[in-house]
C-alpha beads as a LAMMPS data file, in Angstrom:
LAMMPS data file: protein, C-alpha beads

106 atoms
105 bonds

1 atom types
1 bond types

-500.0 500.0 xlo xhi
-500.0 500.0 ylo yhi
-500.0 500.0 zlo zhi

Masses

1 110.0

Atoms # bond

1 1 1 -322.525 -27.166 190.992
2 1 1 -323.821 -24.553 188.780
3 1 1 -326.807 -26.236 187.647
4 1 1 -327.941 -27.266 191.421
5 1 1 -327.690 -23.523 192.149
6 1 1 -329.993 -22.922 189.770
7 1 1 -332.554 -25.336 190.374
8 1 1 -332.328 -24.735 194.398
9 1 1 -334.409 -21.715 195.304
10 1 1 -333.450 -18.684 198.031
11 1 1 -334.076 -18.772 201.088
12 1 1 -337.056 -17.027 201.081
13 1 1 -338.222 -18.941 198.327
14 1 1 -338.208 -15.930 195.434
15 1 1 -337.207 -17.089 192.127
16 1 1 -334.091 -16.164 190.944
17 1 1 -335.977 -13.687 188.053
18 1 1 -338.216 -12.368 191.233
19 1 1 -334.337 -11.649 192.593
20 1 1 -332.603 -10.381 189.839
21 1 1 -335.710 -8.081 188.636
22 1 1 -335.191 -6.342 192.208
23 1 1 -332.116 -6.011 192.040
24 1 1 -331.819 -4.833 188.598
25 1 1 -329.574 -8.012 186.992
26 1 1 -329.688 -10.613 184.921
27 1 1 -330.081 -13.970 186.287
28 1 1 -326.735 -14.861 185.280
29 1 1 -324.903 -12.762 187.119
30 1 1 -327.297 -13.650 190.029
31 1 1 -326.173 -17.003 189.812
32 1 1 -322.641 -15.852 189.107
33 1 1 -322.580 -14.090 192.686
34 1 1 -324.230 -16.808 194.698
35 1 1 -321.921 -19.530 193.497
36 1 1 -318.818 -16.943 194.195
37 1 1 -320.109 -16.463 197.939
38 1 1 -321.216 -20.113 198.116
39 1 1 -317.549 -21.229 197.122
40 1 1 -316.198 -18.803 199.322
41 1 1 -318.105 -19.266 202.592
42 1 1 -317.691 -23.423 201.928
43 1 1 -314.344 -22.887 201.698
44 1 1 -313.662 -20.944 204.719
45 1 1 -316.386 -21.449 207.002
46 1 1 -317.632 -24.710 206.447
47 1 1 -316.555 -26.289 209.943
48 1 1 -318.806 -23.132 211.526
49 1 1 -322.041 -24.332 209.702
50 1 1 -324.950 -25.611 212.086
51 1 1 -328.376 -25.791 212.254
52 1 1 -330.328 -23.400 214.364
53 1 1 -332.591 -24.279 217.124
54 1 1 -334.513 -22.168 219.496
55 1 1 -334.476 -18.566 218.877
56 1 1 -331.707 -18.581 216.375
57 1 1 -334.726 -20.241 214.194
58 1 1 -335.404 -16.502 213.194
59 1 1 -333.537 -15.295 210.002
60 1 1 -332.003 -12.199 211.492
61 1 1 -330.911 -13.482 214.686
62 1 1 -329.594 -16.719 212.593
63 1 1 -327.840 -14.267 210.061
64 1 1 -326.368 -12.339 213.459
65 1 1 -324.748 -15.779 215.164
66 1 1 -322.629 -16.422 211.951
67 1 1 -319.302 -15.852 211.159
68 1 1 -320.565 -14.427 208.004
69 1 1 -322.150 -11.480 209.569
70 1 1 -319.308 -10.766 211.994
71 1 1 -317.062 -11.113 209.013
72 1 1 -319.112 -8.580 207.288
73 1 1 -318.897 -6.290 210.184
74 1 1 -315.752 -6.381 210.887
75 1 1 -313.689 -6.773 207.511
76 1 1 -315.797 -7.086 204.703
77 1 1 -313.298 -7.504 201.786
78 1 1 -312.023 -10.940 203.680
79 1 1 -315.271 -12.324 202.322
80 1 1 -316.658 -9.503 199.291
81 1 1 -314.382 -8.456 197.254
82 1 1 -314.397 -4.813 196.446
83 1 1 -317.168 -3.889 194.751
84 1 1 -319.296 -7.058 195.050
85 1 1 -322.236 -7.478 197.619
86 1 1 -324.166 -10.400 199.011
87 1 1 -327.994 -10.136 198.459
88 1 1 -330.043 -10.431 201.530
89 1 1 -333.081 -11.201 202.972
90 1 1 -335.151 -8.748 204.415
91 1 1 -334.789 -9.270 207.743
92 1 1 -331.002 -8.945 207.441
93 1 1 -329.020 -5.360 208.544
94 1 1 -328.208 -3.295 205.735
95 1 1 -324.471 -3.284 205.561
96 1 1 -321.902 -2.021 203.047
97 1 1 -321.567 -5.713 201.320
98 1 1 -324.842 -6.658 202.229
99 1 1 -328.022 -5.995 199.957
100 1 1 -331.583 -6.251 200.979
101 1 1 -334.659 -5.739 199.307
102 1 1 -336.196 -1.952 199.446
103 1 1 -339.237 -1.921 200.992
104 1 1 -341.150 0.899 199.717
105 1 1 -344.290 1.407 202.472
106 1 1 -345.967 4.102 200.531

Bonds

1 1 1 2
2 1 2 3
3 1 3 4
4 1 4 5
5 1 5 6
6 1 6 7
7 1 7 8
8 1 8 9
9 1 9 10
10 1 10 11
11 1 11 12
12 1 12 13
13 1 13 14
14 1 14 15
15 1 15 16
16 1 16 17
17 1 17 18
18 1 18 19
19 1 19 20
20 1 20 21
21 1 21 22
22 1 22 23
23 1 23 24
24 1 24 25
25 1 25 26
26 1 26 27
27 1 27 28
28 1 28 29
29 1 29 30
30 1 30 31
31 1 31 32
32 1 32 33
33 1 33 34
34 1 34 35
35 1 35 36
36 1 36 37
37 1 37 38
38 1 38 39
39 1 39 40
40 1 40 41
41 1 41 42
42 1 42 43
43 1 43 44
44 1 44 45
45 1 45 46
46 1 46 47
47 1 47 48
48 1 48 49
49 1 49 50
50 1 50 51
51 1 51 52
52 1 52 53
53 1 53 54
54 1 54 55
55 1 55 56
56 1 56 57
57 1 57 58
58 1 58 59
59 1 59 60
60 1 60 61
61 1 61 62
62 1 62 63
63 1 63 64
64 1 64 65
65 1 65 66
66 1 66 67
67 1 67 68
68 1 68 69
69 1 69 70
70 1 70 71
71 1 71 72
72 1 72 73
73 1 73 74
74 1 74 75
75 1 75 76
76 1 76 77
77 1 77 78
78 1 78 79
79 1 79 80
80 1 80 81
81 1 81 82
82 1 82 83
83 1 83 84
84 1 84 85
85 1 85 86
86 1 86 87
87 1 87 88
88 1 88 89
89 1 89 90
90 1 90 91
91 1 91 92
92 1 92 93
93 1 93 94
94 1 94 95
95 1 95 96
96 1 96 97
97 1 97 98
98 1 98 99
99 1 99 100
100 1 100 101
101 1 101 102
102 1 102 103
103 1 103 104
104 1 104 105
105 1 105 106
């Protein structure tokens, strides 16, 4: 599984250097995290996954009809462990587990 992680690319189609430059990490650890959240959202979400149609085709209201974001609302550390965080896309709310890119508009 870890080499198909790092062969796919993210969902906004960044590289996983263009990621883990942002964020300050090596790609390692990148891949490290997304295979730890992969395993753990297969593992206890899998029967919730679906494919959006309609207006759920937009990222954030896609990201806000999961059990992933009410999870991450609600109790975090059921999904993140302390200290860990998911990496998100843009368009995604920025919550205690959840990272998103910094958008610097100056």
């Amino acid at each position: 599984m870890p080499t198909k992680l790092k062969k796919c690319s993210l969902s906004n189609q960044e590289s996983y250097r263009g990621v883990a430059d942002r964020f300050n990490i090596s790609k390692s650890t990148l891949s490290a995290h997304l295979h730890h959240f992969c395993s753990l959202v297969t593992r206890h979400l899998s029967h919730r996954i679906v494919w959006p149609t309609g207006e759920a085709l937009h990222t954030s209201q896609a990201f806000r009809n999961t059990d992933v974001a009410r999870l991450l609302e609600e109790d975090p550390q059921a999904l993140v462990p302390e200290g860990m965080h998911i990496i998100g896309d843009s368009a995604y709310p920025l919550l205690r587990q959840l990272m998103k890119p910094y958008r610097d508009s100056t």
